[in-house]
Backbone as a printed PyTorch tensor [residue, N CA C, xyz], in Angstrom:
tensor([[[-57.0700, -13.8020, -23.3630],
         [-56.8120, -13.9780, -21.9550],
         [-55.6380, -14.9380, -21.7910]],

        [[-54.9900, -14.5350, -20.9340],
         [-53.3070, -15.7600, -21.1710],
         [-53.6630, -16.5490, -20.0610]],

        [[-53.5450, -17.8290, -20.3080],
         [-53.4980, -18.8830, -19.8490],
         [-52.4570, -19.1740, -18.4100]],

        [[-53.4820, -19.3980, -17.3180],
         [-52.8110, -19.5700, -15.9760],
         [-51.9540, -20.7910, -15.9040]],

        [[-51.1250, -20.3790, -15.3760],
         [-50.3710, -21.7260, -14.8810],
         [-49.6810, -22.4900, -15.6060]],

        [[-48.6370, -21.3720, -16.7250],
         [-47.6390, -21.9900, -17.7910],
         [-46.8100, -20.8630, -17.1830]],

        [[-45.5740, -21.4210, -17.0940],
         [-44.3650, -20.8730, -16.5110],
         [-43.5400, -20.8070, -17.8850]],

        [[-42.8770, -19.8800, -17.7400],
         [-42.4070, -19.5260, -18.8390],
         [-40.7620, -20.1020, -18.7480]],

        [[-40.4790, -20.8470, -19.5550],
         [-39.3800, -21.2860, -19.5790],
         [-37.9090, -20.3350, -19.6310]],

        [[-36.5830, -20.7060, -18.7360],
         [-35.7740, -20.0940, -19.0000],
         [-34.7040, -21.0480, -19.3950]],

        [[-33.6490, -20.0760, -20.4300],
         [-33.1740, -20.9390, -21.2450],
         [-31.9680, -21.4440, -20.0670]],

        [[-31.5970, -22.8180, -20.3230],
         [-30.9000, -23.5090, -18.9710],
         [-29.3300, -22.8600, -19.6630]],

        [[-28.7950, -23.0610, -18.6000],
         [-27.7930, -22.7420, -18.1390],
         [-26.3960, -23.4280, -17.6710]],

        [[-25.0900, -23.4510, -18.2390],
         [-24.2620, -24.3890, -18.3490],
         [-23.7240, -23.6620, -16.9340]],

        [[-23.4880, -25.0300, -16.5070],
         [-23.1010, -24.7570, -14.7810],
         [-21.6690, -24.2080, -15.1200]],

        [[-20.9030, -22.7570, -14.2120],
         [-20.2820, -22.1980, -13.9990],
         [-19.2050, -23.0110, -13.9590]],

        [[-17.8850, -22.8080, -14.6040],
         [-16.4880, -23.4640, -14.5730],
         [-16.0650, -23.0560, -13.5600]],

        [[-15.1530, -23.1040, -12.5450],
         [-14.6170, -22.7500, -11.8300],
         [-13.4740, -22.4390, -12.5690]],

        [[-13.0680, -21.0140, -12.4390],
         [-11.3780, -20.4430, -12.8350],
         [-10.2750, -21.3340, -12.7430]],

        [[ -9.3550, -22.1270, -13.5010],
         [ -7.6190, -22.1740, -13.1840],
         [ -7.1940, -21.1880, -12.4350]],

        [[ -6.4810, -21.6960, -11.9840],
         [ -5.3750, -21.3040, -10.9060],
         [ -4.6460, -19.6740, -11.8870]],

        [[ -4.2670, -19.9690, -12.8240],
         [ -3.9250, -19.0710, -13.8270],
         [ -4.8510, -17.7650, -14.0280]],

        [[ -6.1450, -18.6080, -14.1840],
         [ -7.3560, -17.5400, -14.7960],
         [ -7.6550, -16.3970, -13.6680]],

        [[ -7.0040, -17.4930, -12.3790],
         [ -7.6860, -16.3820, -10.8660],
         [ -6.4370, -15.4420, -11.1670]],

        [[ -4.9490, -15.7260, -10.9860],
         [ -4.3820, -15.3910, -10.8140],
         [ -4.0590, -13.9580, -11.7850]],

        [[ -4.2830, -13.8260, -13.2050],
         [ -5.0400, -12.6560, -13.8280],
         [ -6.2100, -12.0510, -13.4480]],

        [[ -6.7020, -12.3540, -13.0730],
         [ -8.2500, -11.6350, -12.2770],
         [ -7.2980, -10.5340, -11.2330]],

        [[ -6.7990, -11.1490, -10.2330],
         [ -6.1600, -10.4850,  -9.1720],
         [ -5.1670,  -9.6480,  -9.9000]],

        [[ -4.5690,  -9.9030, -10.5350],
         [ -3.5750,  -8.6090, -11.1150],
         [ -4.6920,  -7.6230, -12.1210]],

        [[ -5.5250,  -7.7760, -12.4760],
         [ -6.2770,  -7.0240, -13.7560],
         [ -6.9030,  -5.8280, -12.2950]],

        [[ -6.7930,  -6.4740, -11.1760],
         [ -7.4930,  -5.4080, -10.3350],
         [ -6.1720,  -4.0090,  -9.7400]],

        [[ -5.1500,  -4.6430,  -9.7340],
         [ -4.5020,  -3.7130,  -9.0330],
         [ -2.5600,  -4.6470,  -8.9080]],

        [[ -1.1940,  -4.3700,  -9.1620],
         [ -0.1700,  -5.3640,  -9.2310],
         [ -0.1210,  -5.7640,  -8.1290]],

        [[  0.5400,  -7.1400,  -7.8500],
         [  0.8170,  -7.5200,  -6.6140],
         [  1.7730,  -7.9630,  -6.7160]],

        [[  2.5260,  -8.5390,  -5.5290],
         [  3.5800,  -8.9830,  -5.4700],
         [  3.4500, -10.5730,  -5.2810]],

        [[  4.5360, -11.2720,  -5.3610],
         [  4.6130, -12.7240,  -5.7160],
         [  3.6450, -13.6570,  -4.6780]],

        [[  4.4140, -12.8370,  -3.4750],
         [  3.7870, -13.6310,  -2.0690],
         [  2.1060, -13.4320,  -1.9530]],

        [[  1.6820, -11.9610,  -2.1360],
         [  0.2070, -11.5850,  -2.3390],
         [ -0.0970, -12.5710,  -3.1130]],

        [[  0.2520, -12.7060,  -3.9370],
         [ -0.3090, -13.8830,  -5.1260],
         [ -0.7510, -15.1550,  -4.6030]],

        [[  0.5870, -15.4290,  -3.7800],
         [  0.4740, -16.6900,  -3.5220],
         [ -0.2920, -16.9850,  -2.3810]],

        [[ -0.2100, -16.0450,  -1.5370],
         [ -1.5020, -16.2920,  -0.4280],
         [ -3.1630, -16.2940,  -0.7140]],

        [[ -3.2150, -15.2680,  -1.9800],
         [ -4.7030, -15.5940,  -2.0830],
         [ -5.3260, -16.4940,  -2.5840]],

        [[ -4.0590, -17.1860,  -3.8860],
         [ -4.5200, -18.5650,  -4.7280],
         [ -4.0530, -19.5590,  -3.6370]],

        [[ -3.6840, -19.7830,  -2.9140],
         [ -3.7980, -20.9050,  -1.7850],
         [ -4.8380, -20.8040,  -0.9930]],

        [[ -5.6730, -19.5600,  -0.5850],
         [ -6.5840, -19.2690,   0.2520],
         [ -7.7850, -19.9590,  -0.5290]],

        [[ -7.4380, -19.6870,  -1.8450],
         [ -8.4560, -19.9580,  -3.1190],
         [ -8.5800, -21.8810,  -2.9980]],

        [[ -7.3200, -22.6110,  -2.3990],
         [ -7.3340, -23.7860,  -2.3910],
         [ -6.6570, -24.5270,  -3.9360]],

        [[ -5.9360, -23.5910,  -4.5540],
         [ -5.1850, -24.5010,  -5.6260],
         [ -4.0880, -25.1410,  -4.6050]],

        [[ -3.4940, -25.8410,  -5.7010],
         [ -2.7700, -26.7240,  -5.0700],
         [ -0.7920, -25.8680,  -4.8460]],

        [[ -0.0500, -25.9650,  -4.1310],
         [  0.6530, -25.4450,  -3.6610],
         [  1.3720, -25.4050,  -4.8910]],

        [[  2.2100, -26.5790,  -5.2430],
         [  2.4920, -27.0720,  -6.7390],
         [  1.9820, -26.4200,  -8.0150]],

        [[  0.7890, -26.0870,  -8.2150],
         [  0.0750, -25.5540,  -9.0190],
         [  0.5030, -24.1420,  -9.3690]],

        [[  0.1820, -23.4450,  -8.0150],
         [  0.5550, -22.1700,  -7.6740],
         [  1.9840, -21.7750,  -7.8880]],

        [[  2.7650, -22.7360,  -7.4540],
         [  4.0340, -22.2530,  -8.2990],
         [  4.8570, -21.9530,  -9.0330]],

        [[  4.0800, -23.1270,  -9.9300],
         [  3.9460, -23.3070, -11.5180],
         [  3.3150, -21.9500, -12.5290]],

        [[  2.1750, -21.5400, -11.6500],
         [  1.8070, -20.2340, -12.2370],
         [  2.4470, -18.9450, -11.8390]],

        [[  2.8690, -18.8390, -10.6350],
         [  3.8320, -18.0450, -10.9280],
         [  5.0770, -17.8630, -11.3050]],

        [[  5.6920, -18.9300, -11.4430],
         [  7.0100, -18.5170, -12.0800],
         [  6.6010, -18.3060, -13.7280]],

        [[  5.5640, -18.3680, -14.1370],
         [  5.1380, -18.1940, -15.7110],
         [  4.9860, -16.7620, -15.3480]],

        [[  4.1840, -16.4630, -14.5870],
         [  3.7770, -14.7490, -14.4280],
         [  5.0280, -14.0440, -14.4760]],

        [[  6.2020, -14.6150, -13.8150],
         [  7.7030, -13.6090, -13.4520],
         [  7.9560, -13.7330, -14.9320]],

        [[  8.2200, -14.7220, -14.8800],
         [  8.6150, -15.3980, -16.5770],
         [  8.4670, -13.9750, -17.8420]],

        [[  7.0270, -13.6640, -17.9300],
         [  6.4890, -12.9380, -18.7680],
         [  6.6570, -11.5810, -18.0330]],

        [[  6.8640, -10.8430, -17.5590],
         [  6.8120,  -9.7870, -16.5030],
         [  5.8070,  -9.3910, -15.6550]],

        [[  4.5300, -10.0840, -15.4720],
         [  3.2880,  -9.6080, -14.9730],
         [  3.9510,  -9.9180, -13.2600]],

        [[  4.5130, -10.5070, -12.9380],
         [  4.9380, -10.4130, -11.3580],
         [  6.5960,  -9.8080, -11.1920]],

        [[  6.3310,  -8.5770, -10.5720],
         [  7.7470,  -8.3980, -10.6490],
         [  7.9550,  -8.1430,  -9.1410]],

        [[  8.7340,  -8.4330,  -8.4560],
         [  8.5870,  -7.5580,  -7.0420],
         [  9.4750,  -6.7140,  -6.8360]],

        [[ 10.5240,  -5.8350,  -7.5960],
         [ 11.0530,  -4.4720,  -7.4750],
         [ 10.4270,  -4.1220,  -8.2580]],

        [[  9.8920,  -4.3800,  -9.2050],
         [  8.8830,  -3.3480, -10.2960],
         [  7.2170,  -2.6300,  -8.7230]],

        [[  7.1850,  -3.5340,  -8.4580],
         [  6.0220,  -3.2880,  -7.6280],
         [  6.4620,  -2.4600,  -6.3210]],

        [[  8.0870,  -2.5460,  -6.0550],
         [  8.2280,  -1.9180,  -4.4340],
         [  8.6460,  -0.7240,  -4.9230]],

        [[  9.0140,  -0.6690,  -5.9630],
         [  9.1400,   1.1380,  -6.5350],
         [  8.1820,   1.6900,  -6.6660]],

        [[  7.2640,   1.2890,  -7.6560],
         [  6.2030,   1.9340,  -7.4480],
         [  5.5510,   2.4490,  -6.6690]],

        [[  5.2000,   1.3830,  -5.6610],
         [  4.8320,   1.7890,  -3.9770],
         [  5.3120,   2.2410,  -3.2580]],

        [[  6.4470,   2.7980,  -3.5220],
         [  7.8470,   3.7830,  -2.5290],
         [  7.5250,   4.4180,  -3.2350]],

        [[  7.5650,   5.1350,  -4.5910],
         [  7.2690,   6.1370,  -5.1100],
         [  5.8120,   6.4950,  -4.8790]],

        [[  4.5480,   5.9730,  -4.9980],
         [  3.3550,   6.6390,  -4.3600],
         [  3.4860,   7.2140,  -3.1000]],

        [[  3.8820,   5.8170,  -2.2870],
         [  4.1640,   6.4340,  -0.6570],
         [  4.7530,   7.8060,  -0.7030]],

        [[  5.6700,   8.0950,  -1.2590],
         [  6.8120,   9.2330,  -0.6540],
         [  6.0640,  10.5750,  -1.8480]],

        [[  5.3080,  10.4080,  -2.6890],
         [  5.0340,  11.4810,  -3.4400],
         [  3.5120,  11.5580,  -3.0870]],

        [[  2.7920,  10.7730,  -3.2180],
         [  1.0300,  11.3270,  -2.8510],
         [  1.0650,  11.6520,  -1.4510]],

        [[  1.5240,  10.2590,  -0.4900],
         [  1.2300,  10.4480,   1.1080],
         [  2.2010,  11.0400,   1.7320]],

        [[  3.3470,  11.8000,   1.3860],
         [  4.2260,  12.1940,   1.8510],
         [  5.0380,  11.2310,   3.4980]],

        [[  5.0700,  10.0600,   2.7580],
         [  5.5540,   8.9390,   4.1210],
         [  6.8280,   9.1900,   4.4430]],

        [[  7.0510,   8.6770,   5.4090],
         [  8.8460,   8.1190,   6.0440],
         [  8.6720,   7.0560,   5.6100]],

        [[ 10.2710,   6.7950,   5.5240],
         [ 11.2410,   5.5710,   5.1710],
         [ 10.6900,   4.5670,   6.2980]],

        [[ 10.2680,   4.5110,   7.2740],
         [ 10.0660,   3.3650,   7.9840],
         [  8.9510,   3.1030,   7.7120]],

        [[  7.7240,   4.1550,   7.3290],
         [  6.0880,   3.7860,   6.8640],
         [  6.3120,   2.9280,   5.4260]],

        [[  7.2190,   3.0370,   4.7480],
         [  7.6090,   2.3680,   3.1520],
         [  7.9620,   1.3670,   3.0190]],

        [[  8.9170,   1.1510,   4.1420],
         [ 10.0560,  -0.0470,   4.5370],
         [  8.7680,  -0.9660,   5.3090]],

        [[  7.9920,  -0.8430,   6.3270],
         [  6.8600,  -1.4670,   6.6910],
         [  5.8940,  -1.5800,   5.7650]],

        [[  5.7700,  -1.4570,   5.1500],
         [  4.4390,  -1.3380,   3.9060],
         [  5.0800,  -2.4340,   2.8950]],

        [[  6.0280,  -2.0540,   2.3620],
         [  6.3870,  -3.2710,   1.5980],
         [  6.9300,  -4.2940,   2.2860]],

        [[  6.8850,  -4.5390,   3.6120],
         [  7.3220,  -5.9320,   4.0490],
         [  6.0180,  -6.5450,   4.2330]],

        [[  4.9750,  -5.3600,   4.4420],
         [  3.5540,  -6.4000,   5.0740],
         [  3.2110,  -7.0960,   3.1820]],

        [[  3.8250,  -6.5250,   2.1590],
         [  3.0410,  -6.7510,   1.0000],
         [  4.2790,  -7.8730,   0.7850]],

        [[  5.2080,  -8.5070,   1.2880],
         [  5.6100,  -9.6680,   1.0750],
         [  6.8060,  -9.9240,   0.2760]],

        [[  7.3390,  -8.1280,   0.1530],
         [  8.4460,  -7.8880,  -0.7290],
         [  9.5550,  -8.0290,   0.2220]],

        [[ 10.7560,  -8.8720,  -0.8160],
         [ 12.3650,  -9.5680,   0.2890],
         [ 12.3820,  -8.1830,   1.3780]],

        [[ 13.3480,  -8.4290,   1.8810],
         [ 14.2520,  -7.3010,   2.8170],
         [ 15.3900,  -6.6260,   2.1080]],

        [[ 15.6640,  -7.1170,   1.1130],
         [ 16.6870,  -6.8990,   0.2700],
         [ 16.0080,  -5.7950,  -1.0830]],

        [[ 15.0980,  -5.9450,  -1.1810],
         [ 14.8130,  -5.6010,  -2.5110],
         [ 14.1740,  -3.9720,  -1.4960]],

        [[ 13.1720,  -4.4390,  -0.4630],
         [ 12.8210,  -3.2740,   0.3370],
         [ 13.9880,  -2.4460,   0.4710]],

        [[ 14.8850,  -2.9060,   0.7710],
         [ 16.2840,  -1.5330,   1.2660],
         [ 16.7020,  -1.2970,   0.2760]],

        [[ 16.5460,  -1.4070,  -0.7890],
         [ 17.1940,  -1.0970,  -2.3690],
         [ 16.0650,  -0.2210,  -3.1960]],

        [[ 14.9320,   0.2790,  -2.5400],
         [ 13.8180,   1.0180,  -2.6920],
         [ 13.8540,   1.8880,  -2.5510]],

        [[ 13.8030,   1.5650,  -0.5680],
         [ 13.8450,   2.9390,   0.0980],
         [ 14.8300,   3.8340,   0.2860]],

        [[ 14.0500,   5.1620,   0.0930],
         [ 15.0680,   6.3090,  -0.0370],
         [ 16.0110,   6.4880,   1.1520]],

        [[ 16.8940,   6.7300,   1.1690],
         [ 17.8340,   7.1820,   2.2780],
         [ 16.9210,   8.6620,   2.8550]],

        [[ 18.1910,   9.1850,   3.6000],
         [ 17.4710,  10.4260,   4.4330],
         [ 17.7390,  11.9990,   3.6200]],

        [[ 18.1390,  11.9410,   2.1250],
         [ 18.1430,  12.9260,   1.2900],
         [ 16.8520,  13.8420,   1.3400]],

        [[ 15.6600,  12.8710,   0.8720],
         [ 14.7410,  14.5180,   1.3210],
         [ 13.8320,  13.8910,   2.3100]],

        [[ 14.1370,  13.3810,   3.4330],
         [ 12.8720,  12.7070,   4.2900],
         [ 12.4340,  14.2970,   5.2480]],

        [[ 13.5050,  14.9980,   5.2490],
         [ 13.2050,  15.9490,   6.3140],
         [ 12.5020,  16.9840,   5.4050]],

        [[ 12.6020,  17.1140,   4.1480],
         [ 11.6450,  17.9830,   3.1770],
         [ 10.2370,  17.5100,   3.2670]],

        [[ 10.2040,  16.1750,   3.1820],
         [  8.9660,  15.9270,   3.2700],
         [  8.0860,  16.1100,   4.5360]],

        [[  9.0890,  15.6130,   5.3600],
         [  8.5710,  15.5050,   6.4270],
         [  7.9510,  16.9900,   6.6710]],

        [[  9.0570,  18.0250,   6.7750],
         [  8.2700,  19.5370,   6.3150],
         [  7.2490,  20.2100,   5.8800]],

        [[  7.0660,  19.1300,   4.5760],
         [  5.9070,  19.9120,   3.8640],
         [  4.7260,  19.2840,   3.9430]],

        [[  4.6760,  18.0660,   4.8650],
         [  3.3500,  17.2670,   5.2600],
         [  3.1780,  18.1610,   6.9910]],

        [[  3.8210,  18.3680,   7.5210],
         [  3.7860,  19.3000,   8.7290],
         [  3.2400,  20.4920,   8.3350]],

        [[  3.3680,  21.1790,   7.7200],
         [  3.4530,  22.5380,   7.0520],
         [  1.7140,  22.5770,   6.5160]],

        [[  1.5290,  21.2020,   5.5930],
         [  0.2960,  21.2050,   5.4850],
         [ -0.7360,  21.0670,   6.6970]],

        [[ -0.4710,  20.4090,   7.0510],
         [ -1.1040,  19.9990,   8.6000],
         [ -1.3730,  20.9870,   9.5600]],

        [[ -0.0070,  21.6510,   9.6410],
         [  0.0260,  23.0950,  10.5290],
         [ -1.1580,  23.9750,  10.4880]],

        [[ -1.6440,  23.9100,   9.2270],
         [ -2.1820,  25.2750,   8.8420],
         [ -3.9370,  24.9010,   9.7690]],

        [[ -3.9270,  23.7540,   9.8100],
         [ -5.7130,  23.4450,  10.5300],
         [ -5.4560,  23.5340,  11.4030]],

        [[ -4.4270,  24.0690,  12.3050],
         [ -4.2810,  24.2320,  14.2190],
         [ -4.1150,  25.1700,  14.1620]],

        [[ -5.0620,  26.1430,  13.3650],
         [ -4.8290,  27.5440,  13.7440],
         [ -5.1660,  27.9820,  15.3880]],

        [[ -6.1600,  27.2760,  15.8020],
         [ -7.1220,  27.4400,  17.0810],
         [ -6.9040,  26.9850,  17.6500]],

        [[ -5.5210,  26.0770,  17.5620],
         [ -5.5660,  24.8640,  18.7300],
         [ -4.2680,  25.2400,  19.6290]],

        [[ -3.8950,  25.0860,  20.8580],
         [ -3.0040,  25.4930,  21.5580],
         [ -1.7020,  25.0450,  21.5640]],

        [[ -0.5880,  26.1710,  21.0480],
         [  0.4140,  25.1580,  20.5710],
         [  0.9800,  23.8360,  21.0710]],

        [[  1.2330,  23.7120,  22.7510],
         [  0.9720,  22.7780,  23.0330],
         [  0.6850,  21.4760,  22.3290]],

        [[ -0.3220,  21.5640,  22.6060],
         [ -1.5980,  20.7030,  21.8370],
         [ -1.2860,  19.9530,  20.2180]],

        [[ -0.9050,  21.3520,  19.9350],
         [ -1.2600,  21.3710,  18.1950],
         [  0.4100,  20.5230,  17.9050]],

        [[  1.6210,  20.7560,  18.8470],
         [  2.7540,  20.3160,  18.2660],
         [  2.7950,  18.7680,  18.9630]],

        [[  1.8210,  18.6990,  20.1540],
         [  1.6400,  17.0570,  20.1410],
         [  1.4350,  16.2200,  19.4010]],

        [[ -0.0800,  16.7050,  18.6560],
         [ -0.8900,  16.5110,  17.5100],
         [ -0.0970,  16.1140,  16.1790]],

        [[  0.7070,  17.2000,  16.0930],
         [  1.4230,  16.9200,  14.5340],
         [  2.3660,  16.1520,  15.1260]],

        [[  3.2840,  16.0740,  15.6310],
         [  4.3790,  15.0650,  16.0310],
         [  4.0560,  14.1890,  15.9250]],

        [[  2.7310,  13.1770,  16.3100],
         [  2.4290,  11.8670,  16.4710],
         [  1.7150,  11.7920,  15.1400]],

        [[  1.1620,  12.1800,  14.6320],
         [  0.7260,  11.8410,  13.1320],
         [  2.0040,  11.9600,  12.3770]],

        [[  3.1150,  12.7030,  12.3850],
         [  4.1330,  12.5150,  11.1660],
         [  5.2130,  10.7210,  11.7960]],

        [[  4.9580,  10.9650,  12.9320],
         [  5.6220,   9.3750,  13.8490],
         [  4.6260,   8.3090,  13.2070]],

        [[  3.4550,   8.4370,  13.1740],
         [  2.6460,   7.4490,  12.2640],
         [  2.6930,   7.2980,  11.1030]],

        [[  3.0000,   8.4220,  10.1250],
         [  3.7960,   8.2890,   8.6550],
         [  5.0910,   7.9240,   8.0020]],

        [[  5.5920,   7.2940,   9.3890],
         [  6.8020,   6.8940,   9.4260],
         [  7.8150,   7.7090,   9.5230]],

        [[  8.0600,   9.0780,  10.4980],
         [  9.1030,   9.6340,  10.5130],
         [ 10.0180,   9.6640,  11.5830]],

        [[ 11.0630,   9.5660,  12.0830],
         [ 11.7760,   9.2310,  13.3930],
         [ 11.3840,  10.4770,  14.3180]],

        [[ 11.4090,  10.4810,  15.6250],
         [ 10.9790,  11.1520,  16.2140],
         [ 11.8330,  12.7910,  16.1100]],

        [[ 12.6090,  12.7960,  16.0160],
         [ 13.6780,  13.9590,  15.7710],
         [ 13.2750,  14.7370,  14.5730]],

        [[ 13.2840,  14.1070,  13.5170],
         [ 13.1140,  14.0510,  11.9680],
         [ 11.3750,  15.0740,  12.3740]],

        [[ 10.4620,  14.1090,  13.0960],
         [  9.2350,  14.9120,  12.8940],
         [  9.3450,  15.9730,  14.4500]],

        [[  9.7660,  16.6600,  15.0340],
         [  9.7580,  17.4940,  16.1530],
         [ 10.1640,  18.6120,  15.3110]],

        [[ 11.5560,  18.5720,  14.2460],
         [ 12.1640,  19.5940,  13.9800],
         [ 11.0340,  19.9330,  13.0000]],

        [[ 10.0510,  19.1820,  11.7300],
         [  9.4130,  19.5550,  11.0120],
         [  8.2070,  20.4310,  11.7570]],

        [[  7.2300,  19.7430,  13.0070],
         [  6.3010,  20.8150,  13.6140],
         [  6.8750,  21.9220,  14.2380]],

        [[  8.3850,  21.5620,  14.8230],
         [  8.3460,  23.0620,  15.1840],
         [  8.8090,  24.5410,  14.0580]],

        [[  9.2920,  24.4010,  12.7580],
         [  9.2890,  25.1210,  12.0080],
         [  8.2560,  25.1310,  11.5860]],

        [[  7.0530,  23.9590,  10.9870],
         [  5.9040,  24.3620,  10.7320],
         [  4.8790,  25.3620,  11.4150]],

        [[  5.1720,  25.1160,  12.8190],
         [  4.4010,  25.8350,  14.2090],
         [  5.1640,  26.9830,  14.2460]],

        [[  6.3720,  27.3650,  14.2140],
         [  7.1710,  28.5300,  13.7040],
         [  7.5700,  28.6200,  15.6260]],

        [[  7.7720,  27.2790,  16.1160],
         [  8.3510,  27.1440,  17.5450],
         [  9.5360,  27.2280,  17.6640]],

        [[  9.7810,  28.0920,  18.9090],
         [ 10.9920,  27.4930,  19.2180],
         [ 11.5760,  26.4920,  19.7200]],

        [[ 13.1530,  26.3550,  19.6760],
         [ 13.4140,  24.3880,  20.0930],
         [ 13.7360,  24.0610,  21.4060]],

        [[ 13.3830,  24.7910,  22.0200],
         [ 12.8620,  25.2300,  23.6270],
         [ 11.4620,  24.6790,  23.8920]],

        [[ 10.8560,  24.8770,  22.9190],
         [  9.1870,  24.6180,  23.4490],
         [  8.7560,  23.4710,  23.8200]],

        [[  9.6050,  22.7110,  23.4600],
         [  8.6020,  21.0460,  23.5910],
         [  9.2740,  20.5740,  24.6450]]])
């Protein structure tokens, strides 16, 4: 019969280190790259010391783990190949992620294939308004390709070849 009222011991436990500034700062890149400023806002949010933080990142650039044109290409290249974006959805995207203005316009694509894309994200789109009144349906797509960053011209001419409209209609 086992004996009431012996608690079974657990083996103790060395109180948790808190991460370096360094150690966080690999944590956050092991999840996904960031850029310098991302960096630096979350290890300050984190409460290292400003000084500290700077110190660790210029080691990160140092070694290549922070690059910020390595990171705004990349992300101009996802943008413009998975989500089929505009130059202004790219150019806004990497400014909210903290990348220069300089390095952003040295990214983004000029207007070589914005109107292809813009096309073939319309084109996709087109095809679910089968039922819907053109009207309607070229409102619809216009303001979603204006939300993917395309100038308003740029996305009218893409729904109305997608919609197979004429440039009368709108």
């Amino acid at each position: 019969m086992p004996v009431q009222g012996r608690r079974r011991r657990e083996p103790r436990r060395e109180p948790k280190k808190p991460k370096s500034c360094h150690e966080r700062a690999l944590g956050l890149l092991a999840v996904r790259p960031r850029t310098r400023r991302e960096l630096e806002r979350r290890l300050l949010a984190a409460r290292f010391e400003r000084r500290e933080v700077e110190d660790v990142l210029v080691r990160l650039e140092r070694v290549g783990l922070v690059d910020d044109r390595a990171f705004a290409e990349q992300f101009a290249e996802h943008q413009y190949e998975n989500r089929l974006a505009g130059r202004r959805a790219v150019t806004g995207g990497l400014m909210a992620k903290g990348v220069s203005p300089a390095i952003a316009a040295s990214v983004v694509r000029d207007g070589e294939d914005e109107q292809e894309r813009a096309d073939r994200l319309a084109s996709s789109k087109a095809t679910r308004m089968s039922g819907v009144d053109p009207a309607r349906a070229f409102t619809r797509l216009t303001g979603m390709l204006m939300r993917r960053g395309y100038g308003p011209e740029v996305a009218r001419a893409a729904v109305r070849r997608a919609l197979r409209l004429e440039a009368s209609e709108d």
